[in-house]
C-alpha positions in Angstrom: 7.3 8.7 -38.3 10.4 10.1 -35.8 12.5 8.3 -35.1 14.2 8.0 -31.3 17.0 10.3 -32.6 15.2 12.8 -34.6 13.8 13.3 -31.6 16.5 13.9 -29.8 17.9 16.1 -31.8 15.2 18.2 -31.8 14.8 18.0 -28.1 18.5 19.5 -27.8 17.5 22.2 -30.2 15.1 23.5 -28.0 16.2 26.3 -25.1 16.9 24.8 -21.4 13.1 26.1 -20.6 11.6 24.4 -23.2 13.8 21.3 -22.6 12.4 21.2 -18.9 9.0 21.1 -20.0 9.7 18.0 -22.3 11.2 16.5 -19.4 7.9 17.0 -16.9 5.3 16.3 -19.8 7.0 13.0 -19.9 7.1 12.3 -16.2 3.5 13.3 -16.4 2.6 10.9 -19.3 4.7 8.0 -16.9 2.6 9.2 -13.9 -0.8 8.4 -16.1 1.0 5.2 -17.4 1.1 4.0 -13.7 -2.0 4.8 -12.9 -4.0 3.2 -15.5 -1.8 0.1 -14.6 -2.7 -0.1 -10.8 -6.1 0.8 -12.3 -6.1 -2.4 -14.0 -5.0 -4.5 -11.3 -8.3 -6.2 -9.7 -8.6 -5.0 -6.1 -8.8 -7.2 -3.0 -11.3 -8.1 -1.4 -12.1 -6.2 2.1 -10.8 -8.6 5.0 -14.4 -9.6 6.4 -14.8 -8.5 10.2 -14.8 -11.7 12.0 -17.8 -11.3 14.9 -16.3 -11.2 18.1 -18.7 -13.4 20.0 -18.0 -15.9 17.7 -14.7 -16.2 18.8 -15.9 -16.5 22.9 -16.5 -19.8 22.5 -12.6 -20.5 22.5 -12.7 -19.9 25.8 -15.9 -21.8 27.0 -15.4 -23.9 29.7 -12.0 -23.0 30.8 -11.6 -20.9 34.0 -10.1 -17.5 33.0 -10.5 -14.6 34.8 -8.8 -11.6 35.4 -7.1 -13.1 38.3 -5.7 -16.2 36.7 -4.5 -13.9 33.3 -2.8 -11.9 36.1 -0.7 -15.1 37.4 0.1 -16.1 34.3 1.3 -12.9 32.9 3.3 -11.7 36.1 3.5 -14.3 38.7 1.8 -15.5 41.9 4.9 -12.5 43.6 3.3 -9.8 42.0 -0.1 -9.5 43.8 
C-alpha cells in the first residue's frame, strides 16, 4: 500500500500538466464526496400550505375595512 509520501513523491515527479490533472481529479473525487453526503442527509419536509380561509376567521367579528386599515396605517389627516 502507498503511503502519503510515496505519493507525493510521485506526484512531484510528474510534469506541471499532469500534476494539474491530479489536482482536479481530486477536487472532482471531493465534489462526489459532498454530494453523497447532502445525499444522505434526510430531506425536510415541504412547509404545508396553510388554507387561507382558514385563517379569516381571525378577523370574524371585528369591523375592518378598507377605511378603518387606512386610519390606522396613515392617520384620520390623510383622507
Amino acid at each position: 500500500m502507498l503511503t502519503l509520501e510515496t505519493v507525493i513523491q510521485k506526484i512531484q515527479q510528474l510534469p506541471p500538466e499532469q500534476q494539474k490533472k491530479v489536482i482536479e481529479f481530486v477536487e472532482f473525487l471531493e465534489f462526489q464526496a459532498d454530494r453523497q453526503q447532502q445525499d444522505k442527509q434526510p430531506e425536510t419536509p415541504p412547509q404545508q400550505d396553510q388554507d387561507f380561509f382558514a385563517l379569516a376567521g381571525i378577523w370574524e367579528g371585528k369591523n375592518i375595512t378598507l377605511d378603518t386599515i387606512r386610519k390606522d396605517a396613515w392617520g384620520e389627516e390623510n383622507q
